[in-house]
C-alpha positions in Angstrom: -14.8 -8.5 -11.4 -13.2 -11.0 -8.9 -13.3 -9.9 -5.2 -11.5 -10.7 -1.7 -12.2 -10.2 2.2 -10.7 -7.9 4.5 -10.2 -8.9 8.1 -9.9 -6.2 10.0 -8.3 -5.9 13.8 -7.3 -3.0 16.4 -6.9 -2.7 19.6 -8.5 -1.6 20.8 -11.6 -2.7 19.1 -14.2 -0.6 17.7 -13.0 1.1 15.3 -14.4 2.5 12.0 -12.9 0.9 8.7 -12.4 2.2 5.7 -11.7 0.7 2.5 -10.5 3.6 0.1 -12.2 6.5 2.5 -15.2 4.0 2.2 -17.5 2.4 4.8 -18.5 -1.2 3.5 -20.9 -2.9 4.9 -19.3 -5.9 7.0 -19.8 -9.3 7.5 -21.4 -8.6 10.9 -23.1 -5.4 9.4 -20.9 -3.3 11.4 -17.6 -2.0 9.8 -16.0 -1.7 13.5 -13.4 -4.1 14.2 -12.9 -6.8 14.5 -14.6 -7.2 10.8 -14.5 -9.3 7.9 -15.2 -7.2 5.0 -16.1 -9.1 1.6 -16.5 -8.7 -2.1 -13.9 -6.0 -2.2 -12.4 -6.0 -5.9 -8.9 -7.9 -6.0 -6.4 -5.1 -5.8 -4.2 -2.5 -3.7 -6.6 -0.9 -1.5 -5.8 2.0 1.8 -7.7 0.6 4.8 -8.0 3.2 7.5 -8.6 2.8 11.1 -10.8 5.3 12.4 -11.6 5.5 16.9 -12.5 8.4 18.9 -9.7 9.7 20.6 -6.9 7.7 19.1 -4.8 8.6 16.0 -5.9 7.5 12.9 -4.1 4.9 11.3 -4.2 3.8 8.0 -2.1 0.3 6.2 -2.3 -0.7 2.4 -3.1 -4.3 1.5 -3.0 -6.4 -1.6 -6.4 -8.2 -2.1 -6.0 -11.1 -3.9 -9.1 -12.5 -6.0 -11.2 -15.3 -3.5 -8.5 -14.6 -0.9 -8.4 -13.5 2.7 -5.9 -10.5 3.6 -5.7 -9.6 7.1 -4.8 -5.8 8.1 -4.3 -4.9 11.8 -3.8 -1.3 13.6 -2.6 -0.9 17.2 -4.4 2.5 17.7 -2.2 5.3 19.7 -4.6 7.6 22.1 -4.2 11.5 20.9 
């Protein structure tokens, strides 16, 4: 099945990502941002941006196969 990378961003940084209510291993190990998440299968995907007293925000990407999409949350404090 052909696969993409998410890059990941917030600010602020730290938090949790989610591919599809999912917690992929990153790049860097860490899914926190910023991350580079790879091998996710080409497709529409829900990435959801998940911090400790901040609202969750969630952003739906295309990933295309062998490409790079990049999905970025500015996080609002509750």
């Amino acid at each position: 099945m052909p696969t993409g990378t998410i890059l990941a961003y917030s600010i602020p940084d730290g938090a949790n990502v989610l591919v599809d209510g999912i917690s992929y291993p990153s790049a860097f190990g860490v899914s926190r941002t910023p991350t580079m998440i790879p091998e996710i299968p080409a497709g529409n995907h829900t990435v959801t941006f998940r911090l400790t007293g901040y609202i969750e925000e969630t952003r739906t990407v295309n990933v295309m196969p062998g490409g790079y999409v990049t999905v970025d949350a500015v996080l609002r404090p509750v």
